[in-house]
N, C-alpha and C positions, 0 to 999 in steps of 0.2 A: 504494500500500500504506500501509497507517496507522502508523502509527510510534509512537503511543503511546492506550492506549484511556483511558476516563473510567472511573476508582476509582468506587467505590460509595463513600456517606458510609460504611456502614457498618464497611466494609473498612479503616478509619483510626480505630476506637477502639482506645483504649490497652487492652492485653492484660498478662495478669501475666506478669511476667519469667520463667516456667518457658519453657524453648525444648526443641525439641525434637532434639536430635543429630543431625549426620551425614545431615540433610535433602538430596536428591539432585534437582538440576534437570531436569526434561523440557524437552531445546529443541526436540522437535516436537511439537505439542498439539491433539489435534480434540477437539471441544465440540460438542454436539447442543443444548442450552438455551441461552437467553436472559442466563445470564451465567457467566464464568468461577472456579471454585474454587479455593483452594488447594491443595488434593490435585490438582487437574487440573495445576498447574505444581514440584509438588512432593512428591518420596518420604517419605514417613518423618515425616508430620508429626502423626498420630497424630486425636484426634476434630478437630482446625480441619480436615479434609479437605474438611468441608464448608460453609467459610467463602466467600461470595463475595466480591471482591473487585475484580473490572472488568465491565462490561459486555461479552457477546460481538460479536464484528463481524457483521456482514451474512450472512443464507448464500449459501456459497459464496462466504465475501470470508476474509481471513484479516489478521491486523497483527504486527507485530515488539515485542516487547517489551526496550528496550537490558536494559544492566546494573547502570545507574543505578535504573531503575524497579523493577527484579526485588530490588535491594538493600533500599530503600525499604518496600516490600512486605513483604519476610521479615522484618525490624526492627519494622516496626509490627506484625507478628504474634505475635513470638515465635518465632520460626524462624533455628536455629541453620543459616542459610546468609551463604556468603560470596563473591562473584562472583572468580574466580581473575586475570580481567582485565577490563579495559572492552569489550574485543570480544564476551564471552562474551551471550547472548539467547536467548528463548525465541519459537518462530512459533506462533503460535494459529490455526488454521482452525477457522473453524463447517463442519460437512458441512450439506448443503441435497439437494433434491431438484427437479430441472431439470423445467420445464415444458417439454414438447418443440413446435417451430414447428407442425406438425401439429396437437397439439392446440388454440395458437394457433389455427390459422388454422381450424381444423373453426368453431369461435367465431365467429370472424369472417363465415365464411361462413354459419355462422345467422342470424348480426346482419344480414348484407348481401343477405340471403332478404327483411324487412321492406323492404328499399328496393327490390325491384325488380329486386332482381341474381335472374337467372334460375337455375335447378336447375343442377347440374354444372358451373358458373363454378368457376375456379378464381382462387386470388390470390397477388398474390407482394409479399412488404412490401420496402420500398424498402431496408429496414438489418436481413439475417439475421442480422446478427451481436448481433442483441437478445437477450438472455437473462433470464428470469425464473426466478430460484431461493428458494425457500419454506421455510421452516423442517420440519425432522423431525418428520412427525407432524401436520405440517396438511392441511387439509382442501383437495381441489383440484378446486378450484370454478373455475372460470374465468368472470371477466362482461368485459361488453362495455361500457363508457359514453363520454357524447359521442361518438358516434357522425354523421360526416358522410358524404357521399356525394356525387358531383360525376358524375351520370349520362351529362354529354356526354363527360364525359376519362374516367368511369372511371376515376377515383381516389378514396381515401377516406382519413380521419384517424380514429382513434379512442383510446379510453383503456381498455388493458387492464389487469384488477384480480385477482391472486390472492390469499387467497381472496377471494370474489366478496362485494361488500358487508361486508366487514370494516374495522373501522377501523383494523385494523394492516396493510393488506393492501397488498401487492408491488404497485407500479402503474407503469406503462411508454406512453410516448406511442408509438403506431406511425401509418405513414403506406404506402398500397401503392397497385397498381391491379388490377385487376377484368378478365379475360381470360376470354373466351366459350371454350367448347369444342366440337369436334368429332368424333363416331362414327367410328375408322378402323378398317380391318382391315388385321390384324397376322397373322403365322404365331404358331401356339404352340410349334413348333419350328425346329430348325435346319432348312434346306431347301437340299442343294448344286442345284448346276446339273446339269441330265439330271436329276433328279426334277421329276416333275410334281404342280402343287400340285392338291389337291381339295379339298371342303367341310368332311373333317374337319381341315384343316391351319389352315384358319383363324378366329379368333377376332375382338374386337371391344377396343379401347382407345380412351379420351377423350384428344386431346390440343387442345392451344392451338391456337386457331385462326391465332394471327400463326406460328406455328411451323412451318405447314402450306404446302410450297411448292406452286407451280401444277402438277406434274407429280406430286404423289404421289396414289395411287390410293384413292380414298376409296369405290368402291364394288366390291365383294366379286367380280360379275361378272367383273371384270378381270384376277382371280388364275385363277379357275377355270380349267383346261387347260395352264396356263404353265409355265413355266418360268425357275428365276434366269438369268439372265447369269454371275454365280459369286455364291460363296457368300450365302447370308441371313440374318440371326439370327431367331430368334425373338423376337417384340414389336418391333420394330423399324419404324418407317415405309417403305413399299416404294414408291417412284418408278417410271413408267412405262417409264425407260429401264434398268431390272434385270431387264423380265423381256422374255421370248421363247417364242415356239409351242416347241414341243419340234421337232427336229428330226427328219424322218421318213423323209429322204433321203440320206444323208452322201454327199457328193464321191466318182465314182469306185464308187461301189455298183454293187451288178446290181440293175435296174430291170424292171418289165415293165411293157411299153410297150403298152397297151389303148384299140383304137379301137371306138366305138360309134358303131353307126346303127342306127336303129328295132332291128329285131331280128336284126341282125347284129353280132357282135364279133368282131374282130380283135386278135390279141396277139403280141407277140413278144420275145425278149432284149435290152438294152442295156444304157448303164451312165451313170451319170451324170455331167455337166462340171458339173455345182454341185451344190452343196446346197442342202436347202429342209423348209419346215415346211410342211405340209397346208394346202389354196391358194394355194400359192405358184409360179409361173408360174418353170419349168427346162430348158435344156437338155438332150438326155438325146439318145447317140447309137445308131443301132440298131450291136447286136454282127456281125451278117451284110455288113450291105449298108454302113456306116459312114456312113451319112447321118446327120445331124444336125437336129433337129426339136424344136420347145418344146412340151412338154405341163404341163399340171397337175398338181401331186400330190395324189391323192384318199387314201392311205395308206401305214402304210410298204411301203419300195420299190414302191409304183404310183403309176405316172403317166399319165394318159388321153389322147392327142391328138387333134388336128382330124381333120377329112377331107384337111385339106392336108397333113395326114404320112401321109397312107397310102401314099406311097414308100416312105415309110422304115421300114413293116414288112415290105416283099419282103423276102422272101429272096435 
């Protein structure tokens, strides 16, 4: 924080001895311009309101003015103030308007469009904690200069300039790297478990490709007919091991147990020793005869077996 800012010369000509009374100190002060007033540090002081007399700080920087300086100040003006103790000061902020990392980096990524960096790269600079803040009322332009690019690492250096080609203009070294993206499918909504997902559930997101582990589902295929394991959010990356056939058969169900040859069928009552999702090879025993036999599950509660269970639909 700056502790004491730079007087304007002009702010130190001798003035005529009229003061003006009972002038009342501001000790918290925001400033939109390029330099500080005395009206902006003090009540009651009549036409010098609009005397300058320090340079403003940075925007969005702010400095402390003791009581030695503020004494100073009102003496060479004519201003009947008097500091009550040495502790006593005034805090000046300039307000500013924050260029946001996004818009950065939209930039960046134009800039990094001429070298080679493919469409939908996304980037991430090495220090987010970078801030450019602009003066009230300027123009936000954002450029790009020196500009490097280091294609095998995928990284780059550049010089950002708000505004853009100005010669007062806010400038900031940044340094990042260059990360490829890939088309995922994401739900657009919540999805619990026992809902089955279809085509209008899901949608399409870019994300990083190093972010992308080898089990998440990157094509759309793979959702259709499923089912979560528990809960999903929506937009979310979904891994192969969240989802599951819907379940067609619950444990302990009544089943009908259907045999096929050419143009005979045979059917009859059971119930099921597992569970299972449509092709999935289960136990199921008949309810009559209590025989026990694996068939297929072709839908819910049916299950189709061999020729070699046709014991097991006597009665």
């Amino acid at each position: 924080m700056t502790r004491l800012l730079l007087p304007l010369a002009l702010a130190f000509s001798l003035v005529a001895p009229s003061a003006y009374a009972g002038a009342l100190l501001r000790p918290n002060v925001v400033v939109d311009g390029e330099v500080v007033k005395l009206g902006d540090l003090f009540d009651n002081v009549g036409a010098k309101a609009d005397v300058a007399i320090a340079r403003s700080p940075a925007p969005g920087r702010r400095a402390t003015l003791d009581a030695d300086w503020l004494q100073r100040v009102a003496n060479m003006n004519g201003v009947d103030w008097h500091a009550q103790n040495v502790f006593e000061q005034a805090v000046v902020e300039r307000s500013g308007v924050a260029v946001t990392h996004d818009q950065i980096e939209a930039e960046l990524l134009s800039a990094l469009a001429g070298q080679g960096v493919a469409e939908g790269s996304q980037i991430e600079l090495a220090n987010r904690a970078t801030q450019i803040i602009i003066p009230v009322g300027a123009p936000l332009q954002i450029g790009v200069r020196d500009l490097f690019y280091d294609s095998r690492y995928k990284r780059f250096t550049a010089t950002v300039e708000v505004p853009a080609n100005s010669p007062s203009a806010t400038r900031v070294r940044v340094t990042g790297r260059v990360f490829q993206t890939v088309d995922v499918p994401v739900l657009i909504r919540q999805v619990n478990r026992g809902d089955v997902i279809n085509a209008r559930d899901i949608t399409w997101t870019k994300m990083r490709e190093d972010a992308i582990r080898r089990d998440v589902v990157t094509d759309s295929s793979q959702l259709l007919g499923m089912t979560p394991r528990q809960l999903v959010r929506g937009g979310q990356m979904i891994s192969t091991s969240d989802l599951q056939k819907p379940i067609a058969v619950a444990r302990g169900a009544l089943v009908t147990m259907v045999l096929r040859h050419g143009a005979m069928s045979l059917s009859a009552q059971g119930h099921a020793v597992e569970q299972g999702s449509v092709g999935d090879i289960i136990r199921v025993t008949n309810s009559h005869s209590n025989l026990t036999v694996e068939g297929k599950i072709e839908g819910t509660n049916m299950v189709s077996v061999s020729l070699n269970g046709t014991a097991a639909l006597a009665n």
